[in-house]
C-alpha positions in Angstrom: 21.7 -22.4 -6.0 25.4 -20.6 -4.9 24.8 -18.2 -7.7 21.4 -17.4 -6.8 22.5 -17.0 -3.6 25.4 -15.0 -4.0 23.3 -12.2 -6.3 20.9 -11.6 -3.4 23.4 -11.3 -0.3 25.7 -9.1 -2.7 22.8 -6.8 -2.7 22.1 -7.1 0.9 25.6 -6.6 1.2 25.7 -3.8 -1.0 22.6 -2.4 1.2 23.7 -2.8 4.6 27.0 -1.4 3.7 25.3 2.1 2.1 23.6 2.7 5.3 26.3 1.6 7.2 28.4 4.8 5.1 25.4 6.8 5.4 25.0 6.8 9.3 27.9 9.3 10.3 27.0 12.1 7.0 23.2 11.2 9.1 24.1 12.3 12.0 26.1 15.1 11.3 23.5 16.5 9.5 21.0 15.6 12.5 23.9 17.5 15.3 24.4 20.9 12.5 20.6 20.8 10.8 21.9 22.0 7.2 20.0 22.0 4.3 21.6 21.5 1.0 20.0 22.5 -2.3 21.3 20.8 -5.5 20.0 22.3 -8.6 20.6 21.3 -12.3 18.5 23.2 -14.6 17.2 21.3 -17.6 15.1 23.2 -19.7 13.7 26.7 -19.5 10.0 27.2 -21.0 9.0 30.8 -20.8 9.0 31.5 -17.1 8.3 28.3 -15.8 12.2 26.5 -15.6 12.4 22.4 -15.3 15.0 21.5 -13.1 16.2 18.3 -11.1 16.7 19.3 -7.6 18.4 17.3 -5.0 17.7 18.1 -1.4 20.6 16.8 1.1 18.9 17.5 5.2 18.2 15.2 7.9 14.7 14.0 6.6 16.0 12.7 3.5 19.1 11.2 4.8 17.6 9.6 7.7 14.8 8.5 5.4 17.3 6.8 2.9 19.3 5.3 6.0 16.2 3.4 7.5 15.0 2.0 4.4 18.6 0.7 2.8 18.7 -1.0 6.4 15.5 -2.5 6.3 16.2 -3.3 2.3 19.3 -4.8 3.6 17.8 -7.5 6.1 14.9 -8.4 4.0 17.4 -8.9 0.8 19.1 -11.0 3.2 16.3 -13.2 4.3 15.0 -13.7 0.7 18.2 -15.4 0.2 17.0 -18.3 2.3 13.1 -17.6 1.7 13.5 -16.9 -2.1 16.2 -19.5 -2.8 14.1 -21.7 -4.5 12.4 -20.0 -6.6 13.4 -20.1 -10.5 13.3 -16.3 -11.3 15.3 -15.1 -8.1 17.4 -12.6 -9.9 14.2 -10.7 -11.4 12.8 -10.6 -8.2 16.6 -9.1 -6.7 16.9 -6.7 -9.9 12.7 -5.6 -8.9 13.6 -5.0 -5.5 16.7 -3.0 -5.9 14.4 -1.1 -8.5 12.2 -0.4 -5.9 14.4 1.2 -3.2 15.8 3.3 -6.0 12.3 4.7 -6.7 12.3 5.1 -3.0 15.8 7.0 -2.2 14.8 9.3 -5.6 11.1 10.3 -3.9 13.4 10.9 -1.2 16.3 13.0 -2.4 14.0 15.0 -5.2 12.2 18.1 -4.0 10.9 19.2 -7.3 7.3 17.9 -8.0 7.8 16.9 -11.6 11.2 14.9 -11.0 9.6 13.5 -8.0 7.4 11.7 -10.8 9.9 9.5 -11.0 10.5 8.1 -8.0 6.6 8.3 -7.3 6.1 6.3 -10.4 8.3 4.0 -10.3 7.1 2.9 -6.7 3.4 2.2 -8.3 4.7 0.4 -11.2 7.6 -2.0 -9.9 4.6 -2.5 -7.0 2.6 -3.9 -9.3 5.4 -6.3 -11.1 6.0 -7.4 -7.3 2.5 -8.0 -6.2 1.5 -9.9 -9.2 5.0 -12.0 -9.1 3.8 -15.1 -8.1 1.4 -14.8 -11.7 -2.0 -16.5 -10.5 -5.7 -15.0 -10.7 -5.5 -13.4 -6.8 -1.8 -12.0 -7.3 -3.3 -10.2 -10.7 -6.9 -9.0 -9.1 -4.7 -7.8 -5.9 -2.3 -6.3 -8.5 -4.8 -4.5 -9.9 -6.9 -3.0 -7.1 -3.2 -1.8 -6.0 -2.1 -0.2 -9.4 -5.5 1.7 -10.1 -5.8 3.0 -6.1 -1.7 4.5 -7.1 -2.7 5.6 -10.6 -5.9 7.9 -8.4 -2.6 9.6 -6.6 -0.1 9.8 -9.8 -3.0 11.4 -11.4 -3.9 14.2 -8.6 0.0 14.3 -9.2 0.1 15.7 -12.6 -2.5 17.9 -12.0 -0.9 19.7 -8.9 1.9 20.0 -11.5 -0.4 21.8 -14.3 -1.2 23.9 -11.7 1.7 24.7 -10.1 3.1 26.4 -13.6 1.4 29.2 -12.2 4.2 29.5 -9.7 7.0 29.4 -11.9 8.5 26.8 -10.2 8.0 23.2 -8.6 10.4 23.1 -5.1 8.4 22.2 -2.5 10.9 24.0 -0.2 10.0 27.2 -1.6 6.1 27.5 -2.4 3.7 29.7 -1.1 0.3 30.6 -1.0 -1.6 31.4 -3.8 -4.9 32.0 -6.0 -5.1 28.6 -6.7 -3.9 26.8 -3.3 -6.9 25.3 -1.9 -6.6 23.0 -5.2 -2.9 22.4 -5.1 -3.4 20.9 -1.1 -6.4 19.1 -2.3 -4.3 16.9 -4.9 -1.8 16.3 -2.9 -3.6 15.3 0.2 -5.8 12.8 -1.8 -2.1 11.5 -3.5 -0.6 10.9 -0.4 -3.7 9.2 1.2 -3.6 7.0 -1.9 0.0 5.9 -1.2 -0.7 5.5 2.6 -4.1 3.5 1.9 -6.1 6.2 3.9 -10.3 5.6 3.9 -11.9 5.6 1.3 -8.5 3.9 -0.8 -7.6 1.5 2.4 -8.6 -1.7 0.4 -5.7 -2.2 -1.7 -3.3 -2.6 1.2 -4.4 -6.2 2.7 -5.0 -7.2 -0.9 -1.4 -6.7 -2.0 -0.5 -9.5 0.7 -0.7 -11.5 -2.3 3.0 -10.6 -3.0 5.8 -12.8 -1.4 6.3 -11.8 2.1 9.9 -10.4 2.0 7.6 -7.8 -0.7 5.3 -7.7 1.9 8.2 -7.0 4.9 10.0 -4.0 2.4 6.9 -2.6 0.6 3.9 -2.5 3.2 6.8 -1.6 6.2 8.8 0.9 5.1 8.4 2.1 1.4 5.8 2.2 -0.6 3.2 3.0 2.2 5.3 5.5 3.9 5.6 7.5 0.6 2.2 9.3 1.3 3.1 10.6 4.9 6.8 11.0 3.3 4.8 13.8 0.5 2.8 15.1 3.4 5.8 16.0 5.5 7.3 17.4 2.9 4.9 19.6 1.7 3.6 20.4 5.4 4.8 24.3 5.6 2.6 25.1 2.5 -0.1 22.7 3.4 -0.6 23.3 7.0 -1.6 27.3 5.3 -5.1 25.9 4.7 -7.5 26.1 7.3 -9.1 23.0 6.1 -6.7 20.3 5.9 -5.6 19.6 9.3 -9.1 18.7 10.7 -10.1 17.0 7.5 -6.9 15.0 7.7 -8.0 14.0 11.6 -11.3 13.0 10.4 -9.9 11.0 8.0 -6.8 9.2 9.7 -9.3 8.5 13.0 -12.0 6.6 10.8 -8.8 4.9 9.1 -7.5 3.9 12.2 -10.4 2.9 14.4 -11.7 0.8 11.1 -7.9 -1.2 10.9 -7.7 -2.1 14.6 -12.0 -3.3 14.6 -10.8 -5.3 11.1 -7.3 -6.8 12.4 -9.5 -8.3 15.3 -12.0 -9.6 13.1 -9.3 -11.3 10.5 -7.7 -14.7 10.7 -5.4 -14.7 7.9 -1.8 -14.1 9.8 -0.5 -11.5 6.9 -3.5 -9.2 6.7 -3.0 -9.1 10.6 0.0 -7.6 10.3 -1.2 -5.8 7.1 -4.2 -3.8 9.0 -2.1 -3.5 11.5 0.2 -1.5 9.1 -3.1 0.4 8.1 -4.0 1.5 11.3 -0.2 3.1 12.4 -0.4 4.4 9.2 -3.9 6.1 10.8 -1.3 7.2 13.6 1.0 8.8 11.3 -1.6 10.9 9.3 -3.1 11.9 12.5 -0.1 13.2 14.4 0.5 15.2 11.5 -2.9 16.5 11.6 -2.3 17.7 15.3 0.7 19.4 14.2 3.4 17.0 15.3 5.6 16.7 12.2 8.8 15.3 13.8 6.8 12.9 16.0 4.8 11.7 12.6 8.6 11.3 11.2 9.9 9.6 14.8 7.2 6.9 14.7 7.2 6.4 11.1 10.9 5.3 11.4 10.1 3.3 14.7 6.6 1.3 12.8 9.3 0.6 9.6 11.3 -1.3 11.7 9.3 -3.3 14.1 6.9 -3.7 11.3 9.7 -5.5 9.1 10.5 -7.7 11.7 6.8 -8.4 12.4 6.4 -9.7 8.5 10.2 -11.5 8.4 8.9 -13.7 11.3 5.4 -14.2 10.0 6.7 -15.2 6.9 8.8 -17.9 8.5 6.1 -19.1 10.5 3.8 -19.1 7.5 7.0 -20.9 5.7 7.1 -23.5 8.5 3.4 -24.3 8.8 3.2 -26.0 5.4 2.7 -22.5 4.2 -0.8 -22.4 5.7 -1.9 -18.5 7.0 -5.0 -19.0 8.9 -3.7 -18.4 12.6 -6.7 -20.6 13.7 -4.5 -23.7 12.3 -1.4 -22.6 14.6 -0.6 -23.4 17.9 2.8 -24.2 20.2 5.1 -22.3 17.5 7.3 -21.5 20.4 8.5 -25.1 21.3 9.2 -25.6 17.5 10.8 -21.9 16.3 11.7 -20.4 19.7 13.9 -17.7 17.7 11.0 -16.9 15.3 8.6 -16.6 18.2 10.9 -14.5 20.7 11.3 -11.9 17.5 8.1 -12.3 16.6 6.6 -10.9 20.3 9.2 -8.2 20.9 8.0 -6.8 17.4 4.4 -7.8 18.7 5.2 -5.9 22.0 6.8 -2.9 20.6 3.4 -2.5 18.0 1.6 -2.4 21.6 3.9 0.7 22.8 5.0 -1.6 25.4 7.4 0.5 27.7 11.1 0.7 26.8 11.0 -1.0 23.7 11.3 1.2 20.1 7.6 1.9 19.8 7.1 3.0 23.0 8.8 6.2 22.9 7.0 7.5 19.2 3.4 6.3 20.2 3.4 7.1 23.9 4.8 10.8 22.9 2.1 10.9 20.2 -0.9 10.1 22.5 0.3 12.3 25.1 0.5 15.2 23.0 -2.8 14.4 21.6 -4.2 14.7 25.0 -2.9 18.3 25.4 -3.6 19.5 22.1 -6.8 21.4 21.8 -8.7 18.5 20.1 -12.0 17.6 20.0 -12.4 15.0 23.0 -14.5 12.4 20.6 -11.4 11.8 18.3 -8.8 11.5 21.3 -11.7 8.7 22.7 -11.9 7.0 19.3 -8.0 7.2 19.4 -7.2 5.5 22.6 -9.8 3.4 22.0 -7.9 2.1 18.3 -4.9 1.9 20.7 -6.5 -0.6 22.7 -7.8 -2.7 19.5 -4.1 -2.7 18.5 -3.5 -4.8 21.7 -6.2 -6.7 21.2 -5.2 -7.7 17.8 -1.7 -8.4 19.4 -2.1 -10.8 22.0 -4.4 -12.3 19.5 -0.9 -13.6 17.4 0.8 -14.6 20.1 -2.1 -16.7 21.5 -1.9 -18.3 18.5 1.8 -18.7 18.4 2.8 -19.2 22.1 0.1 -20.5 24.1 -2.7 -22.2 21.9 -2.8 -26.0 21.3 -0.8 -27.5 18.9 -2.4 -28.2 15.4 0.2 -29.1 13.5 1.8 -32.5 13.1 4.7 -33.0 15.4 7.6 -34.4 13.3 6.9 -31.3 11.0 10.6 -30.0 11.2 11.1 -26.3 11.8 14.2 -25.0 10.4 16.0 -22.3 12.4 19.3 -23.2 11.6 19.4 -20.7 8.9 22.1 -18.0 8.8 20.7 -15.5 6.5 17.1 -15.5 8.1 18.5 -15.3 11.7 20.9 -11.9 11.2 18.3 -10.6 9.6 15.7 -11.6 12.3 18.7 -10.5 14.5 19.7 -7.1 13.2 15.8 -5.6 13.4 15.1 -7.2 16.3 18.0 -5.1 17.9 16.8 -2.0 16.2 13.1 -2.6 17.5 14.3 -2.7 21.4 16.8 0.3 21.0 15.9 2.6 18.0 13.5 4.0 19.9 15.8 5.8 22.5 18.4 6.5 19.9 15.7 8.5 17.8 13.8 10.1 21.0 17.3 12.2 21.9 17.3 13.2 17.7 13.4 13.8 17.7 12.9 15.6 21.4 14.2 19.1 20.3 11.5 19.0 17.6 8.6 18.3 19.5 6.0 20.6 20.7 6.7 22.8 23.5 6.8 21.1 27.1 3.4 20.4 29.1 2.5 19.0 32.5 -0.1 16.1 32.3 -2.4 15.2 35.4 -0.6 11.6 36.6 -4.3 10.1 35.7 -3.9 11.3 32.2 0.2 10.2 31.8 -1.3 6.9 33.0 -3.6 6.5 30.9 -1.7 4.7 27.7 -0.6 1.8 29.9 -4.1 1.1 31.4 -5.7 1.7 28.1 -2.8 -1.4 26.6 -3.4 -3.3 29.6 -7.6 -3.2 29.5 -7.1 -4.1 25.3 -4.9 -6.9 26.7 -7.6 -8.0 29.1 -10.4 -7.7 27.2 -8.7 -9.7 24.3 -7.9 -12.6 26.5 -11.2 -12.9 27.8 -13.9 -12.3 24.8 -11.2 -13.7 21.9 -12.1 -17.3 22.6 -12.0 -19.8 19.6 -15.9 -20.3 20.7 -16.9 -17.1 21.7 -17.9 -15.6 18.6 -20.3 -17.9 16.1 -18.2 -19.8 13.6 -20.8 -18.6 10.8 -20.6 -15.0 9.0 -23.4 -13.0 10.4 -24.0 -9.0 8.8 -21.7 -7.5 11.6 -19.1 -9.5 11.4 -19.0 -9.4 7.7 -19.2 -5.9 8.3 -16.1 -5.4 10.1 -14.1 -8.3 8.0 -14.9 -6.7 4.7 -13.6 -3.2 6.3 -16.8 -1.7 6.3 -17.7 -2.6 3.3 -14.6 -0.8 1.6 -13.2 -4.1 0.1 -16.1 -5.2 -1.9 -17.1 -1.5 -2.8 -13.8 -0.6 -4.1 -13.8 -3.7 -6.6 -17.2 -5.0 -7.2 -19.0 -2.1 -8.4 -16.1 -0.9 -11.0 -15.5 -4.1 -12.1 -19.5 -4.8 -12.6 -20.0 -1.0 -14.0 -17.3 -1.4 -16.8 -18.5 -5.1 -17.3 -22.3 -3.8 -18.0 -20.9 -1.1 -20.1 -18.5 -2.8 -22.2 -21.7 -5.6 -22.6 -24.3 -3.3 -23.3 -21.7 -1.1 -25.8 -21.2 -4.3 -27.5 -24.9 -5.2 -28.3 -25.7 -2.3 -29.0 -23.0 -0.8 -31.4 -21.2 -3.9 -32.3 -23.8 -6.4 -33.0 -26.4 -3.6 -33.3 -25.8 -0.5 -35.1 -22.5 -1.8 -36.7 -24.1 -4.8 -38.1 -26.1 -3.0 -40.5 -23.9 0.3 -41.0 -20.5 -0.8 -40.3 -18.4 -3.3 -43.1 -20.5 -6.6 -42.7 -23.5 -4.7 -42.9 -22.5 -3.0 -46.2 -21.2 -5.9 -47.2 -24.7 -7.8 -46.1 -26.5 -5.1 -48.1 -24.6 -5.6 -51.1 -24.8 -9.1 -51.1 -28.5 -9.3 -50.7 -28.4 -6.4 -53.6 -26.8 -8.7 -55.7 -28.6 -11.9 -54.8 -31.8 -9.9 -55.6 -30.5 -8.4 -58.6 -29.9 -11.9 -60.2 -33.2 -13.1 -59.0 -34.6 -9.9 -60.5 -32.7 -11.0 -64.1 -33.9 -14.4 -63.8 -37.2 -13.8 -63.1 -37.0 -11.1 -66.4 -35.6 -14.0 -68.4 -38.1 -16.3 -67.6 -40.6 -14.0 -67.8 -39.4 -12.9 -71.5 -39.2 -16.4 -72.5 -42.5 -17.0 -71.5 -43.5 -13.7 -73.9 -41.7 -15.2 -76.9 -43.3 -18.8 -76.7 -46.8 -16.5 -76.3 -46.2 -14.9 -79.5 -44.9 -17.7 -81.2 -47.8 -19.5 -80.3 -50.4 -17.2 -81.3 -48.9 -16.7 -84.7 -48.7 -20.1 -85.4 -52.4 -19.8 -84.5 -53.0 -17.3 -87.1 -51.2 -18.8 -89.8 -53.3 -22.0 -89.7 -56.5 -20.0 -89.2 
């Protein structure tokens, strides 16, 4: 158990101390704002050159120093979570994998190269989700792998048509013939990644993986890549005159649906999971109102609180005899205070609770919203998600804090733990005071300065306050019927998008692949394929020696004829 120990807090080691290094080169890139270029050129086709470029600015090194932190911690906690499991070091060497897929996405800003780092994110994914190698890890797997092979796909083909260009640096494209396309593929790739409407379903599915997966992947990675291509690309998409209110459609629906679904489940990780879905909704939409920097702010803000969120959900779950529904929790907080106390400052900071790290990114976000010129139906339907994500909130730490107890008593609750409690420890510092830290980096960024009637400035808090109310008074245990009624099933199944993004491919290919096989294989291909020529011949040859027979017989029969009738002649 040492050894397997020892491998995964090397790594954390190794982790914590490359964004420990990182930090200063971080902020003196954040203090001077240079951009470096790095260009090796591989191979030149015509006019169209293939080269690895490696861009060195303050979005890619912040990027890289966030999520080698939050790699760090959760490495860290797996080596208590994790240290019982047999195949340890192939989970450690499918982590590290994956953060290296992530810093390359990162680093890379040429679209073919970034391939690699895209790629490798869907595929080592997949290997993670499916880990624990039982039939809902492998349909969860699956749904997650095809959804990510829709955005590799729309991938390639903004490559075939970039050629036209002559180049692939996203820091240098501009408009073309052929744009309208190019923003078109790599808006639906990015809302693949980030689980945007209609591909949202594989997110609370891949909750199948172990939860430190769960903490890295659906926090701060893999998720985060599709806003990460988004705000990249931004200059050249933000040229199209349909793609910012598109993307608000799109990220309002997505967001509105997550926070009515979160309320709805009862499983403790798809919580947190839709919870995921529905800041990811915040992301895509700040960007769709033109706030870059504050998309970037709150995406590093959500990474961190949201890692902590899982870490202590997964030693809850851990505790409870590994049981998720929250409706079989009650009186965590007498048995893991620690866990607890994490658990509802990261629960708090999701709420944009003042002062703490989410605070600063989704207050400046709503606000802004409120002044842009918007339509006033999606700033209602956002405010009104913002309350659901309180809702949803007080809703785990009823369950945790204040609810009965349902577990039995002498169950013991172990807290004594080093790894888990830095790691608990170090996020649970950066979820109270990121937040300020990033708002000094972020302010110069956002949009220019506006005065907001005190009603409207206001108007964040009562809408957080009025979610918490309403949650506390409708989201009895008795309130709602017990049985599943065609609303609620509605709401559970995310509008339907679960079932309708698995059944109906699954029961297509199914039909198809039956009625292909009675058709061609035991139809057409039993009489013209090798055991139908080989059925034909047979029969040929069974009928030719009947045929012979029958001629023998039949000749015998003319012999004794004619031997008999000249034996009748001769005595005549």
């Amino acid at each position: 158990m040492f050894s397997k120990l020892k491998s995964s807090s090397i790594s954390a080691l190794f982790l914590l101390t490359y964004s420990l290094i990182l930090a200063p080169w971080t902020c003196f890139f954040v203090m001077n704002q240079p951009i470096y270029l790095l260009e090796w050129n591989i191979i030149n086709i015509s006019s169209c050159t293939m080269t690895l470029t490696i861009i060195l600015d303050m979005i890619s090194l912040s990027f890289s120093n966030v999520v080698c932190l939050i790699s760090g911690c959760v490495m860290l906690f797996s080596s208590s979570y994790m240290s019982h499991d047999p195949f340890l070091k192939r989970f450690i060497w499918l982590v590290m994998l994956f953060v290296l897929s992530m810093n390359m996405l990162v680093f890379i800003s040429s679209l073919p190269a970034i391939l690699l780092g895209w790629d490798g994110l869907g595929i080592v994914s997949f290997a993670l989700v499916i880990y624990y190698q039982n039939m809902k890890s492998l349909g969860a797997g699956m749904l997650t792998v095809l959804a990510n092979r829709i955005g590799d796909v729309m991938i390639l083909i903004s490559i075939g048509i970039l050629v036209l260009q002559g180049h692939w640096i996203i820091v240098s494209m501009w408009d073309f013939h052929l744009s309208a396309y190019v923003v078109l593929t790599i808006t639906i790739a990015a809302m693949t990644k980030s689980a945007q409407i209609p591909f949202s379903a594989w997110l609370p599915a891949a909750m199948a993986a172990p939860t430190p997966v769960s903490a890295l992947v659906h926090s701060s990675t893999l998720v985060t890549a599709g806003v990460f291509l988004l705000i990249r690309f931004f200059p050249f998409l933000s040229q199209s005159s349909l793609f910012q209110p598109s993307l608000l459609f799109i990220s309002v629906l997505t967001l509105l649906m997550a926070g009515i679904g979160a309320n709805y489940e009862n499983d403790l990780k798809k919580i947190i999971a839709l919870s995921t879905l529905s800041q990811l909704g915040v992301m895509m939409m700040s960007l769709a109102m033109n706030m870059v920097y504050l998309s970037l702010f709150h995406l590093y803000t959500h990474a961190l609180f949201k890692a902590l969120l899982f870490l202590c959900a997964g030693m809850i779950i851990h505790n409870n005899l590994n049981g998720q529904d929250i409706r079989s929790m009650g009186l965590i907080s007498s048995q893991a205070p620690v866990t607890v106390a994490c658990l509802n400052i990261a629960n708090l900071s999701l709420c944009g609770a003042p002062f703490l790290s989410g605070f600063y990114s989704k207050d400046l976000i709503l606000e802004t919203s409120l002044a842009s010129p918007t339509s006033g139906l999606m700033v209602l339907l956002i405010f009104l998600a913002t309350g659901m994500t309180a809702a949803y909130s007080l809703r785990l730490s009823f369950c945790s804090l204040w609810s009965n107890m349902k577990t039995p008593p002498l169950h013991a609750k172990a807290e004594k733990n080093p790894y888990v409690n830095w790691a608990t420890t170090v996020l649970t510092l950066a979820a109270i005071v990121a937040g300020a830290l990033f708002q000094s980096i972020f302010l110069p960024f956002s949009p220019e300065p506006f005065i907001l009637p005190t009603m409207y400035k206001f108007l964040t808090i009562i809408v957080i306050l009025l979610g918490l109310f309403l949650s506390a008074t409708f989201w009895e245990a008795d309130f709602f019927p017990k049985k599943m009624n065609k609303i609620k099933f509605f709401f559970t199944t995310m509008w339907f998008l679960a079932p309708t993004s698995a059944q109906p491919l699954t029961k297509l290919s199914m039909l198809l692949g039956t009625n292909l096989m009675k058709s061609v294989d035991q139809g057409w291909l039993e009489i013209l394929g090798g055991q139908g020529a080989f059925a034909s011949v047979s029969k040929g040859f069974v009928m030719n020696q009947k045929f012979q027979i029958k001629s023998f017989n039949f000749f015998i029969l003319n012999m004794l004829f004619f031997v008999m009738m000249i034996l009748l002649l001769m005595k005549i």
